[in-house]
C-alpha positions in Angstrom: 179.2 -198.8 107.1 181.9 -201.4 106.4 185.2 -201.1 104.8 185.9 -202.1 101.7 188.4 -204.8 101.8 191.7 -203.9 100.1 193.4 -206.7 97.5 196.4 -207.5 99.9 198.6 -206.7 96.5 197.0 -203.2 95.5 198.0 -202.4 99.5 201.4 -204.0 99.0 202.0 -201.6 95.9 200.5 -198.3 97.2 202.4 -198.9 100.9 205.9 -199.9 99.0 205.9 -197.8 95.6 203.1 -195.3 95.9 203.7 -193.9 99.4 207.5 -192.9 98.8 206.4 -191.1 95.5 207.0 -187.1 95.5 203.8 -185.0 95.8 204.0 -184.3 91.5 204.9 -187.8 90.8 201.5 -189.0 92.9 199.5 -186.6 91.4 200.9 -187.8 87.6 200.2 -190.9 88.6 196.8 -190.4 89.8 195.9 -188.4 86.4 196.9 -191.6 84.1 194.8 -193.6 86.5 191.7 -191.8 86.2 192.4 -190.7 81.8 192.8 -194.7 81.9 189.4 -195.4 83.6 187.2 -192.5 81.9 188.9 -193.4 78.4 187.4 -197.8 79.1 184.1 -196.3 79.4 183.6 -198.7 82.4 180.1 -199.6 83.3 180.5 -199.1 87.1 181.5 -195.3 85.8 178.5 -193.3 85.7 179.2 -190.2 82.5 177.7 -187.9 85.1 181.0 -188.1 87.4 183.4 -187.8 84.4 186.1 -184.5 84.4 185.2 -182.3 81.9 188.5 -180.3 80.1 187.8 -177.4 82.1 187.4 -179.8 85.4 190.8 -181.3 84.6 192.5 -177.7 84.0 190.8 -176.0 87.7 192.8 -179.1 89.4 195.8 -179.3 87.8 195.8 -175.2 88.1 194.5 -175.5 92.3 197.0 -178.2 92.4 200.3 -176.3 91.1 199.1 -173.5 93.4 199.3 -175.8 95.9 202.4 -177.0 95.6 204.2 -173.7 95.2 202.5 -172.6 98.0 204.5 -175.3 99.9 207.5 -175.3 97.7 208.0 -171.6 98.3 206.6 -171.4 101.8 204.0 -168.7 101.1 200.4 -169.7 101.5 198.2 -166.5 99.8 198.6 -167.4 95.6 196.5 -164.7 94.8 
């Protein structure tokens, strides 16, 4: 299997801006990406791979847990 190739300017922008983000801002920035794509209704998109509501609140909920986990240096949330 090949690898895609990569627009020389979407590597640029991830490598200079993207990469020096803070774990929250990447995730924030990864949430308006995908509400931007699902709300386009892009043909390459098939509705089967959409986040439902409840899909969006089990990662944003797994992903706070996360990152208090390794804000507060315990690893057990529960």
């Amino acid at each position: 299997m090949t690898t895609p190739q990569i627009d020389p300017t979407v590597e640029d922008i991830y490598q200079n801006i993207v990469d020096n983000l803070s774990f929250g801002d990447r995730l924030r920035l990864a949430v308006l990406i995908l509400n931007d794509l699902t709300q386009q209704n892009v043909a390459v998109i098939d509705a089967s791979d959409t986040w439902t509501e409840q899909d969006q609140l089990d990662l944003a909920s797994f992903s706070l847990q996360h990152a208090n986990a390794l804000f507060s240096g315990e690893e057990d949330m529960t």
